[in-house]
C-alpha positions as CSV (number, residue, x, y, z in Angstrom):
1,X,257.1,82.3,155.5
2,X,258.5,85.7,154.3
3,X,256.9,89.5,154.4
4,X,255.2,88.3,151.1
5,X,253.8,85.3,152.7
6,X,256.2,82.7,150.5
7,X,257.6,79.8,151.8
8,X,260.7,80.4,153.0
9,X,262.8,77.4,151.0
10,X,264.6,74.6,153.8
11,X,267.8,75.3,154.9
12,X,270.0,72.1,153.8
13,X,271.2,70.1,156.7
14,X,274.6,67.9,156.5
15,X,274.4,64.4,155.6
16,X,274.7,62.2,158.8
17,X,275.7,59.0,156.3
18,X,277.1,57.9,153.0
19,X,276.3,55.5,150.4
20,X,279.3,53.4,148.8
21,X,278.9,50.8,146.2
22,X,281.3,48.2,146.3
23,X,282.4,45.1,144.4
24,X,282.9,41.8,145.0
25,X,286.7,42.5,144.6
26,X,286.4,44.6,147.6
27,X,287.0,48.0,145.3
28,X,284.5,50.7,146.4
29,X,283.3,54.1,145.2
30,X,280.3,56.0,145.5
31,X,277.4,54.7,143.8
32,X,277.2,57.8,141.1
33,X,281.1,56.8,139.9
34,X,279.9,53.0,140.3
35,X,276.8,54.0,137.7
36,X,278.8,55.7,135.4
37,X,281.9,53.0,135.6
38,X,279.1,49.8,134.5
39,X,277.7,52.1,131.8
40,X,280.8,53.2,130.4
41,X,281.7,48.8,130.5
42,X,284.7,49.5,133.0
43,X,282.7,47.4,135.9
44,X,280.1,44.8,136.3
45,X,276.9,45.7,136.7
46,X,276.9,43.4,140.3
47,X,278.3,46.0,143.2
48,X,276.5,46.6,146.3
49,X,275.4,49.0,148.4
50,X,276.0,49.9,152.0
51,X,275.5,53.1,154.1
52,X,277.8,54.2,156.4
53,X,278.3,57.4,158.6
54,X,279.2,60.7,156.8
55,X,282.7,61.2,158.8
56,X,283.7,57.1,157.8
57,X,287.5,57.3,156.9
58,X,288.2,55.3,153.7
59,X,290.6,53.1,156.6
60,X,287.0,51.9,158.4
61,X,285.4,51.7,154.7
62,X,287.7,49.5,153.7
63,X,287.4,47.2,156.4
64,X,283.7,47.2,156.4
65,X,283.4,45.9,152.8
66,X,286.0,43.2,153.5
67,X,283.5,42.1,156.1
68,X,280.3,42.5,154.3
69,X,282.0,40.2,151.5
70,X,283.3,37.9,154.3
71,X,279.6,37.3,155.2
């Protein structure tokens, strides 16, 4: 609360992970661009999603989705 007894509004904290959409072909963006990509016709509508930490590097990304699609 403030001196006129509002809420004071949360303070964002950083993301600690990240969603990524990926396809079967292994391709992967985040699930916003993914959306936009099947409603514009450029993709399938069949991605994925997985969650992964903030601070990935596209290097680990990469070889996570390989592995999720080797499952």
């Amino acid at each position: 609360m403030n001196e006129t007894n509002e809420p004071t509004p949360a303070t964002p904290t950083a993301a600690t992970t990240q969603k990524v959409a990926y396809w079967s072909t292994g391709l992967w963006t985040d699930p916003d661009t993914a959306a936009f990509a099947v409603e514009m016709g450029e993709f399938p509508d069949d991605y994925r999603i997985a969650e992964f930490p903030a601070d990935a590097s596209p290097e680990l990304i990469d070889s996570e989705v390989l592995a999720l699609l080797a499952e």
